[in-house]
C-alpha positions as CSV (number, residue, x, y, z in Angstrom):
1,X,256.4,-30.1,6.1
2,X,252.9,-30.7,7.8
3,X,250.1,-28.1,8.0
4,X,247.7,-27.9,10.0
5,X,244.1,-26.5,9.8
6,X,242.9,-23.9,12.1
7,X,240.1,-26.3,13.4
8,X,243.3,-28.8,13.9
9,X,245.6,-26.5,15.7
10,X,242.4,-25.4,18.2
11,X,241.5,-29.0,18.7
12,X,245.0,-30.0,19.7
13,X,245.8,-26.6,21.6
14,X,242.4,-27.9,23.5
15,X,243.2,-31.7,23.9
16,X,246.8,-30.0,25.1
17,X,245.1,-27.9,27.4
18,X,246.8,-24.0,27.7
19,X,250.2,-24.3,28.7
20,X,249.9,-21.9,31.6
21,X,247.6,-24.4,33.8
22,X,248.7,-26.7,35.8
23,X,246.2,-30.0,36.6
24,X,246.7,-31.0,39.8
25,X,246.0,-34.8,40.4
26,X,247.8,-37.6,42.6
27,X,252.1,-37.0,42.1
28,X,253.8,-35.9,45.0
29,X,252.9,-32.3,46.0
30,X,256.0,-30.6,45.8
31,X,255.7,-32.1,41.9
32,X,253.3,-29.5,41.4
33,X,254.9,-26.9,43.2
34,X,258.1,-27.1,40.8
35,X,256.2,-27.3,38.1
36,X,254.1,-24.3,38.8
37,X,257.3,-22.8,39.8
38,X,259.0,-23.6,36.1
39,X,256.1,-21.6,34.7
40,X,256.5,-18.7,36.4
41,X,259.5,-18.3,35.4
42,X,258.6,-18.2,31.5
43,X,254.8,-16.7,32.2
44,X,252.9,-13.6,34.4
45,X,250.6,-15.8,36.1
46,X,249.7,-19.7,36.1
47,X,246.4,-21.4,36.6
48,X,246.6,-24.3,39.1
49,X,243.7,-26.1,38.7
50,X,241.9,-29.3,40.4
51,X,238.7,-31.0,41.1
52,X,237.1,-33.3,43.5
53,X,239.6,-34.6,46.2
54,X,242.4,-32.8,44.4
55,X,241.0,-29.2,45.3
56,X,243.1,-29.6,49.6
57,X,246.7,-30.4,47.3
58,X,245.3,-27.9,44.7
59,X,245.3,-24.9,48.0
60,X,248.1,-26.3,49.3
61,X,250.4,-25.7,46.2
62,X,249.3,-22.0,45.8
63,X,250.1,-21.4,49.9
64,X,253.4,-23.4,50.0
65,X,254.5,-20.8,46.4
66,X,253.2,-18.0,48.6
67,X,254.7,-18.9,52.0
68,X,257.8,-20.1,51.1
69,X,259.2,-17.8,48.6
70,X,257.9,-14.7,49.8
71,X,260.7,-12.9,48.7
72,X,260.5,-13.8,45.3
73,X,256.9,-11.6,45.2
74,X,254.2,-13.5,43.9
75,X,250.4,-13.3,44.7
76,X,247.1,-14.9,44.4
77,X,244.8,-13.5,41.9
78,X,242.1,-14.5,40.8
79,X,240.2,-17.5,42.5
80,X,237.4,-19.2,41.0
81,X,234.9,-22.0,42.4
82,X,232.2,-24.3,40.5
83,X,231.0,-27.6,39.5
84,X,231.0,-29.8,36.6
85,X,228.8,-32.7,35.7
86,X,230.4,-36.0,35.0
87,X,228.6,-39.4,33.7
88,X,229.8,-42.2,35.5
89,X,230.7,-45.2,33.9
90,X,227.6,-46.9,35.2
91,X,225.9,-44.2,33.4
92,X,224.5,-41.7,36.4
93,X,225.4,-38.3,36.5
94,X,227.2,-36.7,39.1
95,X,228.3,-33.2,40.2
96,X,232.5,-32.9,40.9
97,X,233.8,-29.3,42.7
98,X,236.4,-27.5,40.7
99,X,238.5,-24.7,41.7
100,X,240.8,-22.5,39.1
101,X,243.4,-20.6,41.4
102,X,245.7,-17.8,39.9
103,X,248.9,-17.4,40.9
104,X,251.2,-14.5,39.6
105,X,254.3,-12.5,39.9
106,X,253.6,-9.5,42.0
């Protein structure tokens, strides 16, 4: 049997990311809608999250869970915009949008 530090489980719980987020990248969209589906399912509210070019699919995933299973009563909560800075890999900095949109069961 293996035990595991506190420090250890934290780092891996953040290298794991929490597991009601979903990161929205480059799959096919309705991918992400699924899979933020499946999580509602087990959990009160999901975090879709996305930055840069992925914030339009990131929107689009929240609408199309709103839209299209509006009988099934969930909302958006909390939304919340910013930036982070990012070092390129010819070394410069730059600034990428995020955006952190909650959706829950109503």
């Amino acid at each position: 049997m293996v035990f595991m530090s506190e420090v250890q489980q934290n780092a891996q719980t953040q290298r794991d990311g929490p597991r009601d987020s979903i990161y929205i990248g480059k799959k096919p969209l309705m991918a992400y809608v699924t899979s933020t589906l499946i999580q509602l399912a087990n959990q009160p509210s999901v975090t879709i999250k996305a930055r840069g070019l992925s914030i339009g699919r990131a929107v689009d995933v929240s609408q199309i869970i709103l839209k299209r299973m509006e009988n099934a009563g969930y909302a958006i909560g909390d939304v919340r915009i910013g930036s982070e800075t990012l070092q390129a890999e010819d070394g410069r900095t730059r600034n990428v949008s995020t955006i952190e949109i909650e959706v829950k069961k109503a």
